[in-house]
LOVOGU-631213 format. One record per atom (N, C-alpha, C, O): x, y, z negated; residue number from 1; atom name. Coordinates in nm, 4 decimals. Last residue first. Layout:
N
X,Y,Z,NUM,CA
...
***
This chain:
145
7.5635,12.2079,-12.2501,145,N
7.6146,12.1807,-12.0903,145,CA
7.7785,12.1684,-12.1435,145,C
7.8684,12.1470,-12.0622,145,O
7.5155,12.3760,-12.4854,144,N
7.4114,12.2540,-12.4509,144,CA
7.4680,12.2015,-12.2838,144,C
7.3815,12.1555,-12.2092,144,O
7.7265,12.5048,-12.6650,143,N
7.6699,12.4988,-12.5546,143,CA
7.5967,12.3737,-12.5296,143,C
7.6456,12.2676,-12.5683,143,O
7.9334,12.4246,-12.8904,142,N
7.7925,12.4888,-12.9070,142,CA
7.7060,12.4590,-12.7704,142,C
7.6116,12.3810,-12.7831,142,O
8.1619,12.4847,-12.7855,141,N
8.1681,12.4047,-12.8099,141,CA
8.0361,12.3174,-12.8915,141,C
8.0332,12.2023,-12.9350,141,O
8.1948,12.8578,-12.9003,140,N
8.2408,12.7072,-12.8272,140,CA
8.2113,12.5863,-12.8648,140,C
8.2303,12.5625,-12.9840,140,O
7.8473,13.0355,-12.9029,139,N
7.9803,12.9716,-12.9921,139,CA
8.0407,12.8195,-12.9399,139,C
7.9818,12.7116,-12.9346,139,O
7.7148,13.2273,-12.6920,138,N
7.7103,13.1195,-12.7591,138,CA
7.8628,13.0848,-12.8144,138,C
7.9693,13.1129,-12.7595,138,O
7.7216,13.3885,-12.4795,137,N
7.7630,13.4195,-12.6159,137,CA
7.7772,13.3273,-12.6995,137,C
7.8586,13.3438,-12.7904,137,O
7.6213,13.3055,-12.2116,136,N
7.7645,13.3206,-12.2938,136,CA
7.8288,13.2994,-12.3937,136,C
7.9317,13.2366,-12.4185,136,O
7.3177,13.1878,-12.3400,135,N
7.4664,13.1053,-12.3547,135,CA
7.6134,13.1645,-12.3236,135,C
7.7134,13.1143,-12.3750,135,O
7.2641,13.4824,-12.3884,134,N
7.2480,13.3582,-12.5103,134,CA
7.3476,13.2867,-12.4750,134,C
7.4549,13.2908,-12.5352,134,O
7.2759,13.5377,-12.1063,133,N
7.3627,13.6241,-12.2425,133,CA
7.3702,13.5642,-12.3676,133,C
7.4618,13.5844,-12.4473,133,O
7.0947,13.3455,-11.9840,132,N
7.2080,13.3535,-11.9484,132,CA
7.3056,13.4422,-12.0678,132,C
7.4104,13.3899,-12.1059,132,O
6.8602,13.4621,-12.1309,131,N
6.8962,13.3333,-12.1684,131,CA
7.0550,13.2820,-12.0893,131,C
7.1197,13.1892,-12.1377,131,O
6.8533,13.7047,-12.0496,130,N
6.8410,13.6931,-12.1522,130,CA
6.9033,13.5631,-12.2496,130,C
6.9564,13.5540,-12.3602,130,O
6.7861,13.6821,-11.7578,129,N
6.9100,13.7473,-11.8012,129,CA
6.9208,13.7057,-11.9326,129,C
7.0306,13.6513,-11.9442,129,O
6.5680,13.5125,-11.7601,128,N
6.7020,13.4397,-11.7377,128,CA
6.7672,13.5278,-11.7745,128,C
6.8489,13.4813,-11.8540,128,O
6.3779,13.7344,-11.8752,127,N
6.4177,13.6295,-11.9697,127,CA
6.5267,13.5522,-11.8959,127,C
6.6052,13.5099,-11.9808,127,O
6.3536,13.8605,-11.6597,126,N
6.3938,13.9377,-11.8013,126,CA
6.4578,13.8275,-11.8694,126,C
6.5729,13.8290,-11.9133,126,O
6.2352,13.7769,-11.4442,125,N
6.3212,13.8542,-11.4617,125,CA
6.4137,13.8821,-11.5295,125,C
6.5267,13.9184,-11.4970,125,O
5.9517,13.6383,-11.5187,124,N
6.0377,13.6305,-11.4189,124,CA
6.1724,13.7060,-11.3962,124,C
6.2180,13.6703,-11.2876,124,O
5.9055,13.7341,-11.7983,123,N
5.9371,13.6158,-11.7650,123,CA
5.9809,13.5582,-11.6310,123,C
6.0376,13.4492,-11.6239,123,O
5.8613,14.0021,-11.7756,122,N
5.9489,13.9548,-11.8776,122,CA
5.9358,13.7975,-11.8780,122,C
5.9649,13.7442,-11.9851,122,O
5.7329,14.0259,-11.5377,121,N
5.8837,14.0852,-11.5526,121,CA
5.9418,13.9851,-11.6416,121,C
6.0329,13.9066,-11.6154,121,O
5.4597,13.9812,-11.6034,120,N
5.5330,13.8848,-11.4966,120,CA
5.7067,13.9022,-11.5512,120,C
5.7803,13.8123,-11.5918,120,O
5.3964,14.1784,-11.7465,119,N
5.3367,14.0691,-11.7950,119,CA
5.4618,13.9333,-11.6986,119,C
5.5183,13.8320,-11.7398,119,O
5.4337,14.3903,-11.5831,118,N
5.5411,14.3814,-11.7116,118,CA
5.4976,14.2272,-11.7751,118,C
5.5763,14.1705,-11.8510,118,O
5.2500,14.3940,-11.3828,117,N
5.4115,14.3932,-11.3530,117,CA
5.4538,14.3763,-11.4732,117,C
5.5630,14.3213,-11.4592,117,O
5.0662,14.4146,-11.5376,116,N
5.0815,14.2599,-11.4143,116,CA
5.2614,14.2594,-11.4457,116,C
5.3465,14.1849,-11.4942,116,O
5.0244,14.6530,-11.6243,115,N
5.0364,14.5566,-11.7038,115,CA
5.0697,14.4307,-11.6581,115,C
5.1007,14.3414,-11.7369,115,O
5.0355,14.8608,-11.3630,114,N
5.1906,14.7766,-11.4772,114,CA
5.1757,14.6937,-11.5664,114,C
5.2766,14.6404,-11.6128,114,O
4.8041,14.7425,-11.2581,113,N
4.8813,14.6803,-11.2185,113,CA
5.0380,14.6964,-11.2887,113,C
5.1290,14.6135,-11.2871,113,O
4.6082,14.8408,-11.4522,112,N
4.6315,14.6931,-11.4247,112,CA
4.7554,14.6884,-11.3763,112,C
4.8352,14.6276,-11.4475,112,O
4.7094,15.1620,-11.3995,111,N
4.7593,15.0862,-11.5859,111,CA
4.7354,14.9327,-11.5639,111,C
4.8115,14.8618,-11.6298,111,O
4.6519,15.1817,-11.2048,110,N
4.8022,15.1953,-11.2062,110,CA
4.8030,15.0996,-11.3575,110,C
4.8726,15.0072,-11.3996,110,O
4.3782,14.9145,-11.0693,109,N
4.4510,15.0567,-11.0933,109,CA
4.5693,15.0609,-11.1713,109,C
4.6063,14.9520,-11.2152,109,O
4.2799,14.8553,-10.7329,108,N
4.3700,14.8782,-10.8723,108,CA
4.4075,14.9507,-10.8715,108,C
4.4545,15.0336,-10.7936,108,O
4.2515,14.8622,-10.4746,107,N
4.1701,14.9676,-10.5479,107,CA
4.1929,14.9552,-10.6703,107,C
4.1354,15.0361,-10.7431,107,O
4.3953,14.7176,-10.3334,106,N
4.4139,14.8587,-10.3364,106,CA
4.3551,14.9380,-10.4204,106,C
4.3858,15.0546,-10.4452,106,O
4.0770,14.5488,-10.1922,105,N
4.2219,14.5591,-10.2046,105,CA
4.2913,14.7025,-10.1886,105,C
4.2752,14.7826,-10.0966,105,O
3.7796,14.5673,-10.4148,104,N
3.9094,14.5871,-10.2892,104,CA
4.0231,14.6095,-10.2983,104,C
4.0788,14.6748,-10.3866,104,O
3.6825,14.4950,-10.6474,103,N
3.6692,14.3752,-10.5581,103,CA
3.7726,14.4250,-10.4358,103,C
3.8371,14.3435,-10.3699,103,O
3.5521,14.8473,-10.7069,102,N
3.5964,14.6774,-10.7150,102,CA
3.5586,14.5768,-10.6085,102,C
3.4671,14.5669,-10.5268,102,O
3.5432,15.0788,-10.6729,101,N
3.6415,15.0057,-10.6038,101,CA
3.6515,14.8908,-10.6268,101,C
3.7424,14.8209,-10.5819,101,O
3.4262,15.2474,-10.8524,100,N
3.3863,15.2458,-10.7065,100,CA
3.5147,15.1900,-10.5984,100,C
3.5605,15.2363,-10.4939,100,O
3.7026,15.3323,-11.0256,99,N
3.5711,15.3333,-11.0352,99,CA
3.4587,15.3661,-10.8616,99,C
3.4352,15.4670,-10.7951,99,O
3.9453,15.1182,-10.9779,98,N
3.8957,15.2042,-11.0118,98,CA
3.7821,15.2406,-10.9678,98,C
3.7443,15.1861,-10.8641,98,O
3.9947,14.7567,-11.1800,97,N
3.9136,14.8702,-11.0462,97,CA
3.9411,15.0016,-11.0540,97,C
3.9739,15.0239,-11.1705,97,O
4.0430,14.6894,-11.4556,96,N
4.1465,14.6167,-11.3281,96,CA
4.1172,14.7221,-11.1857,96,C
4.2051,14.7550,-11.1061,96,O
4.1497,14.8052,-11.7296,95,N
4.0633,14.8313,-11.6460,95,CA
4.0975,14.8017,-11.4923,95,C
4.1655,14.8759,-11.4215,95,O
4.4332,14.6484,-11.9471,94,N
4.3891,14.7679,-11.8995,94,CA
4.2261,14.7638,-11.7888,94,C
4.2026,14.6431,-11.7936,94,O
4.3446,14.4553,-12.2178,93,N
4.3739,14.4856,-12.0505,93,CA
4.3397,14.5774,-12.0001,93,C
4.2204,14.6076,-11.9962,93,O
4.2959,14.4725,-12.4799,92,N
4.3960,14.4889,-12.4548,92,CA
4.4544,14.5145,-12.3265,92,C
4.5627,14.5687,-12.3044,92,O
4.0223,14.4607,-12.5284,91,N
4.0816,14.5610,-12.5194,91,CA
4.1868,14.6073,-12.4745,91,C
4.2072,14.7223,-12.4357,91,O
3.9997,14.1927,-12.4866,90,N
3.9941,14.2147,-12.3997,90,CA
4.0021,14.3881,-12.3760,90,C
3.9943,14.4451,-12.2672,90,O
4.0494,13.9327,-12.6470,89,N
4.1083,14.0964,-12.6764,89,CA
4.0973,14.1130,-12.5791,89,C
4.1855,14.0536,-12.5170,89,O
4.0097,13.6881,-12.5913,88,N
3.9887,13.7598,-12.7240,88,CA
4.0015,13.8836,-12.7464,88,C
3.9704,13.9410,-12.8508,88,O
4.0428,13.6810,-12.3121,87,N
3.8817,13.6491,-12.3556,87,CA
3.8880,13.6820,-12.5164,87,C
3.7807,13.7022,-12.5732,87,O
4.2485,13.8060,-12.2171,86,N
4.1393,13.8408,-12.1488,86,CA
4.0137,13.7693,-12.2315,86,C
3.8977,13.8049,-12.2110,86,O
4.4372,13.7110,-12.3857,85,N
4.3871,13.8648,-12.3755,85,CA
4.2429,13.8764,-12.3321,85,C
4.1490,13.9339,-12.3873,85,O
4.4528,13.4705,-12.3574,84,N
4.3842,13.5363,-12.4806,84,CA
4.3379,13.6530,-12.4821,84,C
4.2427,13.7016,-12.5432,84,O
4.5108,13.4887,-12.1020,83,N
4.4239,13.3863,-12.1200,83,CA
4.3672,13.4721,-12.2672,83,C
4.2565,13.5252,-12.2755,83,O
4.7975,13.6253,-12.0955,82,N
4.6932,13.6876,-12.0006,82,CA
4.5537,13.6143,-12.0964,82,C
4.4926,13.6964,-12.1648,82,O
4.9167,13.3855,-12.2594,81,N
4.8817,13.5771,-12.3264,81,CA
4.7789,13.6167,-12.2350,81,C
4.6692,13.6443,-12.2834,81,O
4.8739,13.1856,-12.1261,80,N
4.8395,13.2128,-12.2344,80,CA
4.8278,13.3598,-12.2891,80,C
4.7375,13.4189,-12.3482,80,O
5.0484,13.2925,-11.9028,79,N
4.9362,13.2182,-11.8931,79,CA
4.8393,13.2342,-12.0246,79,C
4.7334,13.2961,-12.0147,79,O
5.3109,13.3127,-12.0096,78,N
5.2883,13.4033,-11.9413,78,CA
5.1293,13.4057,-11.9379,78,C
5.0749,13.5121,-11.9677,78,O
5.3705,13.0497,-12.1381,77,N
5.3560,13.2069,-12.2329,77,CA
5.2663,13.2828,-12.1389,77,C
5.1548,13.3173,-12.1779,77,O
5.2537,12.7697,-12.0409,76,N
5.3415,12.8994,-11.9535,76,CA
5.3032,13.0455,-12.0675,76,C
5.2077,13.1218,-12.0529,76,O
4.9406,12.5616,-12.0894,75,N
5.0759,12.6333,-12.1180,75,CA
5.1553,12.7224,-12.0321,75,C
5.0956,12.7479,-11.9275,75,O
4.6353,12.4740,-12.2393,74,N
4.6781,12.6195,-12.1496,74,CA
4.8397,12.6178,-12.1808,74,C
4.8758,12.6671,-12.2876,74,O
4.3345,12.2754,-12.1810,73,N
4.5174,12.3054,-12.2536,73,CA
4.5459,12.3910,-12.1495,73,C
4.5115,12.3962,-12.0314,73,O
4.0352,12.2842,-12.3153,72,N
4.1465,12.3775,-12.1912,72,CA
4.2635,12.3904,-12.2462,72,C
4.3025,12.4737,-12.3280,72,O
3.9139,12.0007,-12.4053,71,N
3.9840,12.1134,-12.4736,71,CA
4.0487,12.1450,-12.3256,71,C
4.0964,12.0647,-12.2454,71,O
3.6324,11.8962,-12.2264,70,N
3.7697,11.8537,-12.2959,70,CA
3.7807,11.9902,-12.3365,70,C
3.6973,12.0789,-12.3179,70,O
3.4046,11.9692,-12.1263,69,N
3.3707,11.8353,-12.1777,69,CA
3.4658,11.8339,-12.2645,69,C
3.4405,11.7885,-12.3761,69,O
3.3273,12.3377,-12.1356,68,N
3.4001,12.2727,-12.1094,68,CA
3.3878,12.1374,-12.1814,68,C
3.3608,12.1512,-12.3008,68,O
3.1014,12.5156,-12.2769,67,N
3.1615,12.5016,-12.1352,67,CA
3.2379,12.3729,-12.0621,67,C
3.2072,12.3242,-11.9532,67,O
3.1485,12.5285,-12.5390,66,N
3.0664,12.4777,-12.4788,66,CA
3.0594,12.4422,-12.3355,66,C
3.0093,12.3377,-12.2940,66,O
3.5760,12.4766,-12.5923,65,N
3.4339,12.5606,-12.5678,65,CA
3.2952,12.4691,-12.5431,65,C
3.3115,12.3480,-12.5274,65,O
3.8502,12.4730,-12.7166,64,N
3.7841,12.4135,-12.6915,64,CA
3.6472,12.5204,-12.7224,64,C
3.6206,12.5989,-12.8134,64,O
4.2264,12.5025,-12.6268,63,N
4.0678,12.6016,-12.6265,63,CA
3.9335,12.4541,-12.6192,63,C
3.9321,12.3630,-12.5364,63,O
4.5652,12.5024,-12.6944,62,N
4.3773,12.4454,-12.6711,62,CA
4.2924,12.5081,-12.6605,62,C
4.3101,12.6150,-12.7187,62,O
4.8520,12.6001,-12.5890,61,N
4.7440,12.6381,-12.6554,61,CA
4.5822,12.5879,-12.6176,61,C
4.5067,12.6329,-12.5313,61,O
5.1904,12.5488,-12.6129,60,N
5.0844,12.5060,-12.6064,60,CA
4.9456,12.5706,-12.6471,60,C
4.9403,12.5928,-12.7681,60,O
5.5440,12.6984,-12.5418,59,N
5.3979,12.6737,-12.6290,59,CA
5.2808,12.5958,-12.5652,59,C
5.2903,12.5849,-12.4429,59,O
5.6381,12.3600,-12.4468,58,N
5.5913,12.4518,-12.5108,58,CA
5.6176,12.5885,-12.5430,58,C
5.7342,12.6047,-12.5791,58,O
5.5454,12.0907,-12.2335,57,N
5.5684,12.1745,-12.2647,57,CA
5.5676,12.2299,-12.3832,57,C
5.4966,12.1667,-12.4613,57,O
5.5410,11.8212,-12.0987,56,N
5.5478,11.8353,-12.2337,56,CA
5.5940,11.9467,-12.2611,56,C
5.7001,11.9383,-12.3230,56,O
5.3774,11.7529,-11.9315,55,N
5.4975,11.8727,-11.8553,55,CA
5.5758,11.8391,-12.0088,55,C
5.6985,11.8384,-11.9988,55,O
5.0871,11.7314,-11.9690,54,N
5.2248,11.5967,-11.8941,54,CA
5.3455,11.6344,-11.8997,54,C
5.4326,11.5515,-11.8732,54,O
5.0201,11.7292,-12.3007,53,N
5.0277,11.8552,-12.1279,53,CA
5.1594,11.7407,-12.0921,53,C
5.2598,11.6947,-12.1465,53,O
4.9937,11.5682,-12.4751,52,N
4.9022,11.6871,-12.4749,52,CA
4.9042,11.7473,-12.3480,52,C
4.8098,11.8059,-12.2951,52,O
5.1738,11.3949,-12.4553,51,N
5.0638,11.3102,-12.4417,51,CA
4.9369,11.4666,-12.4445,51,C
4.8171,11.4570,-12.4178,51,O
5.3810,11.5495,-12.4719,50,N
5.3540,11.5233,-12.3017,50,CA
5.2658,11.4498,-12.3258,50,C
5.2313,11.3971,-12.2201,50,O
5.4585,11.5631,-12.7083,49,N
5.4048,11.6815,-12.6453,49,CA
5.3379,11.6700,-12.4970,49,C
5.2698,11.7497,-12.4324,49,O
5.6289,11.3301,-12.7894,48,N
5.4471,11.3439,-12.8172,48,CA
5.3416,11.4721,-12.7778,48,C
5.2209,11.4882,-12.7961,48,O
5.8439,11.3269,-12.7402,47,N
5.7685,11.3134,-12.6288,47,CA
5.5924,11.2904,-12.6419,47,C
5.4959,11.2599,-12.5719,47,O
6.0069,11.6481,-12.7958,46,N
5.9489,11.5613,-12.8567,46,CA
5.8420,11.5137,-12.7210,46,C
5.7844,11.5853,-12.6392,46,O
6.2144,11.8394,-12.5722,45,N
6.0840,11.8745,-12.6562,45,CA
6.0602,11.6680,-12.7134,45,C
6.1115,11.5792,-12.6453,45,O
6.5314,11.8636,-12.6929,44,N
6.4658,11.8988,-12.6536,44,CA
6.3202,11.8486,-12.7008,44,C
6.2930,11.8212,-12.8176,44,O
6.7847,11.8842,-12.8886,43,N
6.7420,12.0171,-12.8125,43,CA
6.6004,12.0216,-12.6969,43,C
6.5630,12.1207,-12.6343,43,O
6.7226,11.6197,-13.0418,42,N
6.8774,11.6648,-12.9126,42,CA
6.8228,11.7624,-12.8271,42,C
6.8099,11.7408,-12.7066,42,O
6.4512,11.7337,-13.0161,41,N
6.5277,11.5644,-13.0083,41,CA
6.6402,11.5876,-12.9407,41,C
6.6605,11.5808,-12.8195,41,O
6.2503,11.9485,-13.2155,40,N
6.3366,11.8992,-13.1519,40,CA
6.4053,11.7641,-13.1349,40,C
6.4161,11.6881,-13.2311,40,O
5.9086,11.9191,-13.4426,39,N
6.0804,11.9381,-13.4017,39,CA
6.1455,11.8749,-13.2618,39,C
6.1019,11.7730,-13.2082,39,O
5.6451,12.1057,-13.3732,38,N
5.7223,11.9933,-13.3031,38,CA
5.8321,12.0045,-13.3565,38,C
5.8855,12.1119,-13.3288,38,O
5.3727,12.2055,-13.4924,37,N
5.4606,12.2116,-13.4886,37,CA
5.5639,12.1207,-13.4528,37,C
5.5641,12.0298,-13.5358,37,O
5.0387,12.3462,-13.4819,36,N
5.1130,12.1751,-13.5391,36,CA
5.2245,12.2390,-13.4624,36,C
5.1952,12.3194,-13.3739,36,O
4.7719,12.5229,-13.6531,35,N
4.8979,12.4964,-13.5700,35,CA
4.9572,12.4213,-13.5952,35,C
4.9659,12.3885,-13.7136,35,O
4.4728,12.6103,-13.5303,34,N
4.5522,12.5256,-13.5825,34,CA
4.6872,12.5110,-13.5407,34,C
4.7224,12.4912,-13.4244,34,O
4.3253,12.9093,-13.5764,33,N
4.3804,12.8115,-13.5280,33,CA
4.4739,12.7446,-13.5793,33,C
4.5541,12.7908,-13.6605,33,O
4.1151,13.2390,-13.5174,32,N
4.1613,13.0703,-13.6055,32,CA
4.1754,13.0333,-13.4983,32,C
4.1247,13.0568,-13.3887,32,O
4.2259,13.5325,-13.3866,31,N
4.1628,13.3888,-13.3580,31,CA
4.1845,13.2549,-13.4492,31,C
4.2813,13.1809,-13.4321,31,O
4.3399,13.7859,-13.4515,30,N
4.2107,13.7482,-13.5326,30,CA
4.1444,13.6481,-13.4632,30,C
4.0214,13.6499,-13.4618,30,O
4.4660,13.9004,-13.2462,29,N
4.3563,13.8493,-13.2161,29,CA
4.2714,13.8547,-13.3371,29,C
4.1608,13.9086,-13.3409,29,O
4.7098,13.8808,-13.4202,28,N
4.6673,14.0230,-13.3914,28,CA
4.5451,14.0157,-13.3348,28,C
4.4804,14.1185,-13.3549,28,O
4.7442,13.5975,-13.4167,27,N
4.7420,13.6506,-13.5714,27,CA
4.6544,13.7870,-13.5331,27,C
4.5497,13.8113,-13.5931,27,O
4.7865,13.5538,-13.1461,26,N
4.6794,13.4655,-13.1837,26,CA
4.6631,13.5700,-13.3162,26,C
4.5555,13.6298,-13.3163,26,O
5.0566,13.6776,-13.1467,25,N
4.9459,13.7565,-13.0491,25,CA
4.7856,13.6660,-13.1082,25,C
4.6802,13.7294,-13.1054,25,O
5.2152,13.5171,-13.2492,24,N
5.2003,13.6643,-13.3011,24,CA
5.0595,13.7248,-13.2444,24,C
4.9806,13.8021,-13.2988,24,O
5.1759,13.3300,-13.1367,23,N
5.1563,13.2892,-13.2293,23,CA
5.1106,13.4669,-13.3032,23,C
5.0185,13.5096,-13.3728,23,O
5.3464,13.3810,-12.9354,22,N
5.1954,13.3804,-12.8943,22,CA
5.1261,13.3550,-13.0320,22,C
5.0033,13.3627,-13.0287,22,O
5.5525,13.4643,-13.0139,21,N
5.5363,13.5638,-12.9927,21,CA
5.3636,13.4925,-12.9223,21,C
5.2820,13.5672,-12.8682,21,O
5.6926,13.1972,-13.0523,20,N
5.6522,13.2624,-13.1720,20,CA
5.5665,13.3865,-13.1184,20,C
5.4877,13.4173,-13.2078,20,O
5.7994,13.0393,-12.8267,19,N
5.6811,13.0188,-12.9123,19,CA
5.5934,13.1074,-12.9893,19,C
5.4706,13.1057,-12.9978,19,O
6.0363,13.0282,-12.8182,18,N
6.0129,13.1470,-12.8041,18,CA
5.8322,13.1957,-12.8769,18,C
5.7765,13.2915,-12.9305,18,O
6.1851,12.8425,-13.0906,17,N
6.1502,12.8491,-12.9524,17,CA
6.1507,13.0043,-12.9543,17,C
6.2110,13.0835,-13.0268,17,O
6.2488,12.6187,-13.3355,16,N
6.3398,12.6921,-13.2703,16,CA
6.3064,12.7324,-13.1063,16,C
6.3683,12.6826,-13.0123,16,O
5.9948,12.4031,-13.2920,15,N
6.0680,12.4614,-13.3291,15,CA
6.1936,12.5423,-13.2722,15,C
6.2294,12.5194,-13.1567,15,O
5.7193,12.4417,-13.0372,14,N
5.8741,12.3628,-13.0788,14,CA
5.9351,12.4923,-13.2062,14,C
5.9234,12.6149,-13.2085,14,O
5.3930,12.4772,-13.0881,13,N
5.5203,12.5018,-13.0650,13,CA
5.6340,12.3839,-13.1352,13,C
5.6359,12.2978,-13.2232,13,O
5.0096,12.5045,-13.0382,12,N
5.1417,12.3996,-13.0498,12,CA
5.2720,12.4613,-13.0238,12,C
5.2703,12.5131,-12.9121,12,O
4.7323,12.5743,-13.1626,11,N
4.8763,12.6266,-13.1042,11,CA
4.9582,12.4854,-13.1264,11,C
4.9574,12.3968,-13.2118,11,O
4.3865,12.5563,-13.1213,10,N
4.5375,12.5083,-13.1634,10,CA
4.5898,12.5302,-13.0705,10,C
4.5595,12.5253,-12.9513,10,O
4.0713,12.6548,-13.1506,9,N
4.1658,12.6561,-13.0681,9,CA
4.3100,12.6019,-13.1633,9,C
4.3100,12.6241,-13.2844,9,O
3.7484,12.6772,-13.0666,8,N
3.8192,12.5788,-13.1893,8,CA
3.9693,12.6153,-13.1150,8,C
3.9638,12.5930,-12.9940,8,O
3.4631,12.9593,-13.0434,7,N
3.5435,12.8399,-13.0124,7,CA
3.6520,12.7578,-13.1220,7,C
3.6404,12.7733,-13.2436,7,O
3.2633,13.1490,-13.1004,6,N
3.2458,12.9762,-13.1667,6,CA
3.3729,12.8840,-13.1374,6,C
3.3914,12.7718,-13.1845,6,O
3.4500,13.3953,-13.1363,5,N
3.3187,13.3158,-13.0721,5,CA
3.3695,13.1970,-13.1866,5,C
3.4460,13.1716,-13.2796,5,O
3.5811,13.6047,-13.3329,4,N
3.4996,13.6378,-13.1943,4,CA
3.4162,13.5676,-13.1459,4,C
3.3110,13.6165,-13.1047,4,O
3.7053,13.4422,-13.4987,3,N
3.6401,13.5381,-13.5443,3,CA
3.5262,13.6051,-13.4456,3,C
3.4142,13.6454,-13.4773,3,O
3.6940,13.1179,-13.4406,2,N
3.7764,13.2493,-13.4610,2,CA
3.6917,13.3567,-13.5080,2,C
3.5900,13.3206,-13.5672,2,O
3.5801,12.8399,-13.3989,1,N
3.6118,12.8875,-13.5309,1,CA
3.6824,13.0218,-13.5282,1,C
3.7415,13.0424,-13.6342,1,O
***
């Protein structure tokens, strides 16, 4: 059902998440989809999320294709953005070879590989600082620990 192919896809998020920024990226796609929404249980995920992805993660995102018998549950932000990019927006990735180089090592190119690096950063890197400055800051007695 999106605009690009035939496929059927749903989002799943927790409330109060980070969630939102794939949600943003599905809207800038121009991909229909369904979105169901979780509340929280004492801060964490609802256990009807783990009947979708064992991990009970979220975000969440389905894909259902000709290809495939089941829906491709896809979670990790990180995973999902690469995942949409690359099959709804594939404008969006830079050009992985340079020209008369594919397939070798080295032969990426500068705009793939900062998009790797910034794609990774802000979740290997970026976000504990981020989430460590959240709970400083946090208000006493507030803290989830």
């Amino acid at each position: 059902m999106s605009h690009i192919s035939d496929n059927c896809t749903d989002a799943r998020r927790l409330e109060k998440s980070r969630a939102q920024r794939i949600l943003w990226l599905l809207e800038e796609l121009k991909v229909d989809y369904e979105l169901k929404t979780y509340k929280r249980q004492n801060m964490f995920a609802p256990p009807e999320l783990k009947e979708v992805h064992p991990l009970g993660k979220s975000p969440l995102v389905s894909v259902e294709t000709e290809a495939t018998s089941k829906p491709l549950v896809l979670a990790e932000s990180g995973l999902i953005t690469e995942y949409l990019a690359e099959n709804f927006g594939p404008w969006l990735v830079p050009k992985k070879y340079q020209e008369g180089k594919d397939g070798q090592t080295g032969g990426e190119t500068e705009g793939w590989l900062r998009y790797r690096y910034y794609m990774h950063y802000a979740e290997g890197s970026l976000m504990p600082m981020l989430l460590i400055a959240l709970l400083m800051n946090s208000k006493p007695g507030h803290m989830c620990f």
